[in-house]
C-alpha positions in Angstrom: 0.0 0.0 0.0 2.7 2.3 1.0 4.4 1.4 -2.3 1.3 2.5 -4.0 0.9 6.2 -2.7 4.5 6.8 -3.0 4.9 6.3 -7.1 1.7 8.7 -7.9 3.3 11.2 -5.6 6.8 10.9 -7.2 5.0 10.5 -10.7 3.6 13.8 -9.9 7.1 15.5 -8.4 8.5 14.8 -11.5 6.0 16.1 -13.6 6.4 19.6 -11.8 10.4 19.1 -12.2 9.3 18.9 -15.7 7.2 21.4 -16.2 9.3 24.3 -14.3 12.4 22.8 -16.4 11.3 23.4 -19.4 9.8 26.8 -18.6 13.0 27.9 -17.3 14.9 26.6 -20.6 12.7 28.2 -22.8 13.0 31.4 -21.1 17.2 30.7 -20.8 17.8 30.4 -24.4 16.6 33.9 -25.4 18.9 35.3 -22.9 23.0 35.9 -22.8 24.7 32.6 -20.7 26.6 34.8 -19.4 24.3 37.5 -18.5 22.4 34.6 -17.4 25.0 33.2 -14.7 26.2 36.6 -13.8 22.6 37.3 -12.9 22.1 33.9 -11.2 25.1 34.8 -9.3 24.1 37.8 -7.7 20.6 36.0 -7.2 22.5 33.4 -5.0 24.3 36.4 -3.4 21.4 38.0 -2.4 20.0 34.5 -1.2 22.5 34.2 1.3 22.0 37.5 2.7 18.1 36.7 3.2 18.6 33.3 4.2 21.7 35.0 6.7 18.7 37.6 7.6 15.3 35.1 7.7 17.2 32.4 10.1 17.2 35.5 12.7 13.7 36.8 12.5 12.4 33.3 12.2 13.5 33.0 15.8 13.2 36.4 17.2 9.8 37.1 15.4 10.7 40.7 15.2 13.2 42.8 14.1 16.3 43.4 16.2 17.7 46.9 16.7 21.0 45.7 15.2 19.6 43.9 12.0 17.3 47.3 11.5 20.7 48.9 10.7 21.9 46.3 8.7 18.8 46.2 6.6 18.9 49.6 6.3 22.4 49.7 4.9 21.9 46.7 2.2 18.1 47.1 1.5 17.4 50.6 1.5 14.0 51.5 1.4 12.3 47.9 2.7 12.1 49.0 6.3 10.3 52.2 5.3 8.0 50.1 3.3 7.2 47.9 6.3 5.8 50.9 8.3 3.6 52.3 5.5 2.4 48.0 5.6 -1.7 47.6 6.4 -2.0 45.4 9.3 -4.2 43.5 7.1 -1.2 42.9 4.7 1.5 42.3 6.8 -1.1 39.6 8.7 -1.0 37.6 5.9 2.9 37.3 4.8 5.4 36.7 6.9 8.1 39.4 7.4 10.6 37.3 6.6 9.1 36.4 3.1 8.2 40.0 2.5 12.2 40.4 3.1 12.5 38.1 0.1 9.4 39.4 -2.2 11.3 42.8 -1.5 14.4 41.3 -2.9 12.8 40.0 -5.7 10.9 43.0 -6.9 13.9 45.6 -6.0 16.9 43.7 -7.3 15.9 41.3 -9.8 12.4 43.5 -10.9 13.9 43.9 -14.5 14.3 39.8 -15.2 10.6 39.8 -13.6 9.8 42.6 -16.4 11.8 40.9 -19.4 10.3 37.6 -18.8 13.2 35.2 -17.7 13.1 35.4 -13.5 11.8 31.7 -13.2 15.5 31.0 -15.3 17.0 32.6 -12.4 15.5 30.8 -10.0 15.6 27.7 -11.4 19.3 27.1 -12.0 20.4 29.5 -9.2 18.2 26.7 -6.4 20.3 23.9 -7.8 23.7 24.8 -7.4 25.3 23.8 -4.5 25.9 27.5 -2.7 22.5 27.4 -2.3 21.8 24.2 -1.1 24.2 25.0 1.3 22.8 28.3 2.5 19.5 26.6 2.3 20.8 24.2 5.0 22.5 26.6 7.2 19.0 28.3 7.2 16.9 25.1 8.7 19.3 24.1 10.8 19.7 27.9 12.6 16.1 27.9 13.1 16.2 24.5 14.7 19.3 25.2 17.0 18.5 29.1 17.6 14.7 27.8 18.6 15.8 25.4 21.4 18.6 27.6 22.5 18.9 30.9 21.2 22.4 31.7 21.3 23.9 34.8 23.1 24.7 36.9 20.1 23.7 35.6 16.2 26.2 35.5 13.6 27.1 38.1 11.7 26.4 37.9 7.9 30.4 36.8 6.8 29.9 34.4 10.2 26.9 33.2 8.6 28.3 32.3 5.1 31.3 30.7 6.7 28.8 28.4 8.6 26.7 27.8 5.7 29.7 26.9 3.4 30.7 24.1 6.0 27.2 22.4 5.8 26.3 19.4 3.3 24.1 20.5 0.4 22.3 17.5 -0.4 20.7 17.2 3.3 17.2 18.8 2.2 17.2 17.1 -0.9 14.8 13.7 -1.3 16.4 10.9 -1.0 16.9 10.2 -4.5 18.2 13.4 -5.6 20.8 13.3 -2.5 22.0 10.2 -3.4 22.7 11.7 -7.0 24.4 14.4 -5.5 26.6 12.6 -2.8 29.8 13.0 -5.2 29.4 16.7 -4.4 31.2 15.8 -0.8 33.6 14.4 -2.7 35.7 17.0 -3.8 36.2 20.8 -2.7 34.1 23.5 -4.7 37.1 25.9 -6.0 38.4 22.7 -7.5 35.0 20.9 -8.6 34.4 25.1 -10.3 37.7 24.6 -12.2 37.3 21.3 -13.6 34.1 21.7 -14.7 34.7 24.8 -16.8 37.5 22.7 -18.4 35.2 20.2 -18.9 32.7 22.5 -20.2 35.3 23.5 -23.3 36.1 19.7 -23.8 32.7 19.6 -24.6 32.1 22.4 -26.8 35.3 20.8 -28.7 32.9 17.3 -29.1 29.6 19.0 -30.3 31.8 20.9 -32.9 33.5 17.6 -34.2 30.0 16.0 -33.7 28.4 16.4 -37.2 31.8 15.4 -39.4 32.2 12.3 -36.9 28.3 11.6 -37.2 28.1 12.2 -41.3 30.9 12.1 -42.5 33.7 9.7 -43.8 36.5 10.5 -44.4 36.3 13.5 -42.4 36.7 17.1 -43.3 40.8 18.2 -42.9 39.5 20.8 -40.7 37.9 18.2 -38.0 40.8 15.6 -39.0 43.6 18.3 -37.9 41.8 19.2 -34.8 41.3 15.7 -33.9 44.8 15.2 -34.1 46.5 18.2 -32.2 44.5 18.5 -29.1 43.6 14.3 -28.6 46.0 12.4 -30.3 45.7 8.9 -30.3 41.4 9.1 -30.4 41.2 8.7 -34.2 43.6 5.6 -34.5 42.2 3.9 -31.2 39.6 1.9 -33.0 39.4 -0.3 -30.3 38.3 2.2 -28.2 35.8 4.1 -31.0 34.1 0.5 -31.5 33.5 -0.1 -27.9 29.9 -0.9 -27.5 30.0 -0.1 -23.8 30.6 4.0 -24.6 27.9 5.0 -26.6 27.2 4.1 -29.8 27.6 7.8 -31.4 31.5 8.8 -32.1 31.0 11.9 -30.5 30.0 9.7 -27.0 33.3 8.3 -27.8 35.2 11.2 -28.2 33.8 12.2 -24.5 34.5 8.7 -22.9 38.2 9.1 -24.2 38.6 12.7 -23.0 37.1 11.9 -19.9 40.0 9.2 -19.9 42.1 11.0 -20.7 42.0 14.8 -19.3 39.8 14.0 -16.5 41.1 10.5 -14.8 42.3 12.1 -11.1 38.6 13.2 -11.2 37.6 9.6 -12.3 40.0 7.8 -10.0 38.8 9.5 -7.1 35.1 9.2 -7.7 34.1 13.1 -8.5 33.9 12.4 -12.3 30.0 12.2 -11.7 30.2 16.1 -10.0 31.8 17.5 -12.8 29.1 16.2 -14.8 26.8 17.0 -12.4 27.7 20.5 -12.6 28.3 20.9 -16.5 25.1 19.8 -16.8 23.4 22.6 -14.9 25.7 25.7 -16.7 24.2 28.0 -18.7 27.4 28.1 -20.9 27.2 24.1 -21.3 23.6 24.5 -21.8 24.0 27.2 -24.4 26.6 25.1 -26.4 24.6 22.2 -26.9 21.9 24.3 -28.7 24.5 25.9 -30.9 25.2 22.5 -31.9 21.6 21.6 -32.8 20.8 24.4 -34.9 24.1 24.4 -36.4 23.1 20.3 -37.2 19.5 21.7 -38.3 20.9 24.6 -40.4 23.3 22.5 -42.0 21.2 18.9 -43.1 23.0 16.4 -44.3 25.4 18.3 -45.9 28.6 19.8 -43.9 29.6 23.1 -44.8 32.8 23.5 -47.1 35.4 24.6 -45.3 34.1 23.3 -42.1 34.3 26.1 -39.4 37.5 26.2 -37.3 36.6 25.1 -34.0 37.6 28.8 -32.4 35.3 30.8 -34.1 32.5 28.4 -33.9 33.1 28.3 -30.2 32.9 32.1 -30.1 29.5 32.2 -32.3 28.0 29.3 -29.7 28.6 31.8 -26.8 27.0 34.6 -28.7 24.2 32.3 -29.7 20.7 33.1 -28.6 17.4 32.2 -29.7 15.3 35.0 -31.3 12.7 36.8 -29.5 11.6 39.7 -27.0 13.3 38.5 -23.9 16.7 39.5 -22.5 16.1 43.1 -23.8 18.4 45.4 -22.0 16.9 47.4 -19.2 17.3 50.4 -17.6 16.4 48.9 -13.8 19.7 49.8 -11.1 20.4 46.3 -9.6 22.0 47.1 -6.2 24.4 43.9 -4.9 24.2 42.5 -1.9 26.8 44.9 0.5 
């Protein structure tokens, strides 16, 4: 019986993990990755700062003379707002969430405006600084509720706490056991690999159409090939292996993962870096470069094929057509 309730339920979970993907993609891909991630950035910034600030009022219920000032210095303008608050209003949202519709509406008003805030939100809640500031959050409340403490953290306190605490631990069990290699390695390094990953990458979805189509393959891809993995195109051992994918370009990842990326393998944080590529905007952006590039082209490659620099240049300048991401003349203030 038990059984029974839980699939509907996780049927359902996934269908709203779906759904909010998708909307967030489709709002992404009009939008500069890295306007998108410098944005997301500041969103996690200001996350920690109303996570820092919500863990205190959660406890104390009010506002403390000290945190008034602090407020006042990083959010000017939402104290004054409180006081002009009906009674009726303020009733029926918590002050700590009208802390973070505040944030929203003051800082991040213009993505709200140009359509792609649920972007935002969606990749800024699964990266790991968040989960972790997430965690610090709950488990302030819980600790600060028994025993409130003698004086609360400051905010660079705070984000020192929050960075020692394990990201997965509000997570469902599923999704924390995907996410256990996260522990696994520390963040500046996981940060570094995966952006070397992330170019490793862009070199495979460039090679992907002459290794998909094409034989023998365009000088271009064949040179390439040859100067930055040597050894891949005579390996046929390796290319034939049924185990690593049947499409060459699979290939080309197993063997650069093999070969560029084995310390991370070895030690087990191989699945992280993956983890992590997988939720850039920059990784995301490349792989739909590749697909219109594949749909612009059909079946027949261009002649000469593009050098690999200047198609990786024209995949981070890539955006889908349309009305979002339009500049705006909105004053985002960052988190002091």
């Amino acid at each position: 019986m038990k059984k029974s309730k839980t699939q509907p339920a996780r049927r359902s979970l996934d269908r709203l993990q779906r759904v909010a993907r998708e909307r967030a993609e489709e709002q992404a891909r009009h939008i500069p990755w890295q306007r998108l991630l410098e944005t997301r950035e500041q969103y996690i910034d200001w996350q920690e700062v109303y996570l820092w600030a919500r863990s205190i009022l959660e406890v104390e219920e009010e506002i403390p003379d000290w945190l008034t000032e602090s407020l006042n210095d990083r959010c000017p303008g939402f104290l004054q707002a409180e006081k002009e608050l009906l009674p009726k209003t303020a009733k029926n949202r918590a002050l700590s969430l009208r802390l973070e519709d505040w944030i929203d509406e003051h800082i991040f008003g213009f993505a709200k405006e140009e359509g792609w805030f649920n972007a935002i939100t969606y990749y800024a809640m699964r990266d790991p600084r968040y989960q972790r500031a997430e965690v610090c959050w709950s488990e302030c409340v819980d600790k600060w509720k028994k025993i409130r403490p003698d004086r609360y953290p400051t905010f660079e306190e705070w984000k020192e706490m929050a960075e020692e605490c394990d990201p997965t631990a509000r997570l469902v069990p599923r999704e924390r056991a995907a996410q256990a290699c996260l522990r696994l390695v520390d963040p500046d390094r996981l940060r570094e690999a995966v952006s070397c990953y992330i170019d490793w990458e862009a070199f495979a979805y460039w090679a992907r159409p002459a290794l998909d189509r094409s034989r023998p393959l365009p000088t271009e891809v064949t040179q390439e090939l040859n100067r930055r993995c040597p050894g891949f195109l005579s390996d046929s051992k390796e290319r034939h292996d049924s185990k690593r994918g049947s499409e060459p370009w699979q290939q080309l990842m197993f063997w650069i993962a093999d070969h560029f990326f084995l310390k991370a393998k070895n030690d087990c944080w191989l699945d992280a870096v993956l983890l992590e590529a997988g939720m850039h905007p920059r990784s995301i952006r490349t792989m739909e470069f590749s697909d219109h590039c594949r749909h612009l082209w059909g079946h027949t490659l261009p002649s000469p094929y593009p050098a690999f620099d200047q198609w990786h240049r024209d995949a981070d300048a890539y955006v889908e057509p349309g009305n979002l991401g339009r500049p705006s003349r909105a004053k985002s203030l960052g988190p002091r």
